[in-house]
C-alpha positions as CSV (number, residue, x, y, z in Angstrom):
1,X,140.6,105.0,98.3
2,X,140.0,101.5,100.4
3,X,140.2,104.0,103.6
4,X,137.5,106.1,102.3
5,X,135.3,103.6,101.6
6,X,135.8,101.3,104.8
7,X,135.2,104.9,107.2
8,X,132.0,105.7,104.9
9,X,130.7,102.0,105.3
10,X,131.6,102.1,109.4
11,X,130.1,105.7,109.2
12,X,126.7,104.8,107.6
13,X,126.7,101.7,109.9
14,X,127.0,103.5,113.0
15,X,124.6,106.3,112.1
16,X,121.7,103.5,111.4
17,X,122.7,101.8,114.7
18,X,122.0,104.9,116.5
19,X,118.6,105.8,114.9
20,X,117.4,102.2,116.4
21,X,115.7,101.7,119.9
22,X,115.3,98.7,121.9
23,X,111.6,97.8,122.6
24,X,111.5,94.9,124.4
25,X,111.1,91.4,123.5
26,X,108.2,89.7,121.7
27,X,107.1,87.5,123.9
28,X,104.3,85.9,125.5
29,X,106.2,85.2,128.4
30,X,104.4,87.2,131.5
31,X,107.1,87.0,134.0
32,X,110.3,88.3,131.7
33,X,111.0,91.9,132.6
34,X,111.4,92.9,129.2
35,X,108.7,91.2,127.6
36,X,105.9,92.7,125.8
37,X,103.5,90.5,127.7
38,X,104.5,91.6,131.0
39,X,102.1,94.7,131.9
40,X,104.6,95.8,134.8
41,X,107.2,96.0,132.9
42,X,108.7,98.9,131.1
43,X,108.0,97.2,127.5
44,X,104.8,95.4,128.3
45,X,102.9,98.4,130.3
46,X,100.5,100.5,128.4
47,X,101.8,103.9,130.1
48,X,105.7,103.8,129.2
49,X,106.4,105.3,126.3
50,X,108.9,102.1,124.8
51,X,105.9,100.0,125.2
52,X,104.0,98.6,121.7
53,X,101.3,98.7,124.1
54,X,100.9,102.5,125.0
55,X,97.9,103.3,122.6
56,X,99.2,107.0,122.5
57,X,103.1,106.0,122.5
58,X,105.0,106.4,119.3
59,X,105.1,102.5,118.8
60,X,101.1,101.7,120.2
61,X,99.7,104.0,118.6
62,X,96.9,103.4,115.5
63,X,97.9,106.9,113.9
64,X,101.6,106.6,114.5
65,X,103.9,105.5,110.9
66,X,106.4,103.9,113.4
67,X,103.8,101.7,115.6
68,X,103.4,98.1,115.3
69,X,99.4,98.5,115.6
70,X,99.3,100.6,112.6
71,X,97.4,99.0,109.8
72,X,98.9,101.2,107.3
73,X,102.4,102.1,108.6
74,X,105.6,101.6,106.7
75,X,108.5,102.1,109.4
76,X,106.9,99.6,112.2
77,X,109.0,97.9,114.5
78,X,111.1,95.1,113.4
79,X,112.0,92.0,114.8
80,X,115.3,89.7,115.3
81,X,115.5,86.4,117.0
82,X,118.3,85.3,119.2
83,X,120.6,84.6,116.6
84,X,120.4,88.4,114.9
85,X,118.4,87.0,112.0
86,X,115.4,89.6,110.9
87,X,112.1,88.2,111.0
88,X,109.9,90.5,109.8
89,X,108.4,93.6,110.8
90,X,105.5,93.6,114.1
91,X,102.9,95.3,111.9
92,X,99.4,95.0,111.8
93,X,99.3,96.0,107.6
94,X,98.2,93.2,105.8
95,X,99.5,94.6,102.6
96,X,103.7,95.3,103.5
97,X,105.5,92.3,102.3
98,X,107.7,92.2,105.6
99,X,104.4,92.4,107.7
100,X,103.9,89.2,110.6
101,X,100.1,90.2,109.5
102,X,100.3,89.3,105.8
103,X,98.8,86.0,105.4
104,X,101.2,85.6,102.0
105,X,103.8,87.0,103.1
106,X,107.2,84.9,104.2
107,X,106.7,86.3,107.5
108,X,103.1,86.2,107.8
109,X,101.7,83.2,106.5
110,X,100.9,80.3,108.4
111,X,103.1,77.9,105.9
112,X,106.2,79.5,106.0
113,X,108.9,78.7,108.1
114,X,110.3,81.8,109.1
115,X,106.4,83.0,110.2
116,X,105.6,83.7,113.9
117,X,102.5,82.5,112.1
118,X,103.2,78.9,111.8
119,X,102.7,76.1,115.0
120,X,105.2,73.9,113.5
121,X,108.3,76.7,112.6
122,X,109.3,80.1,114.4
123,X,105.9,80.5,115.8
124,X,106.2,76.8,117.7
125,X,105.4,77.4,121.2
126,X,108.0,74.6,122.2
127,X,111.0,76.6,120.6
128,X,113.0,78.3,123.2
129,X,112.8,81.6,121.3
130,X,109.6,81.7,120.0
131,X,107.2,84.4,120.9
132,X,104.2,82.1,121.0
133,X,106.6,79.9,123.8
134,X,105.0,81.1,127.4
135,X,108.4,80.6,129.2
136,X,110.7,81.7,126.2
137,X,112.7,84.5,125.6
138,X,110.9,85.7,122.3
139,X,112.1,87.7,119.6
140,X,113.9,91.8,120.3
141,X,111.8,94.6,119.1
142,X,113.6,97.2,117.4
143,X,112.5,100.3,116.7
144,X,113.4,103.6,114.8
C-alpha cells in the first residue's frame, strides 16, 4: 500500500512539473539574456511567444487567463526566487490574494516582506535577487 501511494505522489508530481514553462526571469536587469527587461532577448522581446511582453502571446496578453497583464486572470505566471521559495503570482489583478498587484496582499503590499512591493525587503534594489536590483538575477517566471 506505501508503494502505491509513493508512485501516485511521484506521478502527480511529475505530471504538474511537466504542465509548467520557463519564462524568463523577473528582472530589471537589461543585459541578462533571460531577463524580462532585456528586449533582445527571447523572454524580454515583445515578438517571442515566452515573452510576458508579447501583447498577443499567451502570457502578454490583456484577454489571455494565463498572462501576467491580465487584470482579471486566475492562472498568471508565478514566481520563485533563487532559493525555490514562491513569491507570488506576476498578475496585474488587484483582487487575487497571491497577486504582486494587490496592495493588501502578502505579496503585494508595500509592508510586507515577502512583497516585490517593498524598498526595504524582496523588492530592495540592493538584494542580489531582487527584480527591482538593475544588475541582479531577479526572480524565475513560471508558467502553465
Amino acid at each position: 500500500m506505501f508503494y502505491k501511494y509513493v508512485f501516485l505522489c511521484a506521478f502527480i508530481l511529475l505530471a504538474n512539473i511537466a504542465e509548467a514553462r520557463y519564462l524568463g526571469r523577473l528582472s530589471s536587469n537589461k543585459y541578462d539574456s533571460d531577463s524580462t527587461s532585456n528586449r533582445y532577448g527571447q523572454y524580454g522581446s515583445e515578438y517571442s511567444s515566452d515573452s510576458i511582453n508579447n501583447p498577443y502571446g499567451e502570457y502578454g496578453s490583456e484577454y489571455s487567463d494565463k498572462s501576467a497583464h491580465n487584470p482579471y486572470a486566475t492562472n498568471a505566471p508565478k514566481l520563485y526566487d533563487q532559493d525555490g521559495n514562491y513569491r507570488g503570482k506576476l498578475s496585474d489583478n488587484p483582487y487575487d490574494p497571491d497577486s504582486i498587484s494587490n496592495p493588501y496582499g502578502r505579496y503585494g503590499s508595500e509592508y510586507s516582506p515577502d512583497s516585490i512591493n517593498n524598498p526595504y525587503g524582496a523588492g530592495s534594489e540592493y538584494a542580489p535577487d531582487s527584480p527591482n536590483n538593475p544588475y541582479g538575477t531577479g526572480w524565475t517566471i513560471i508558467g502553465e
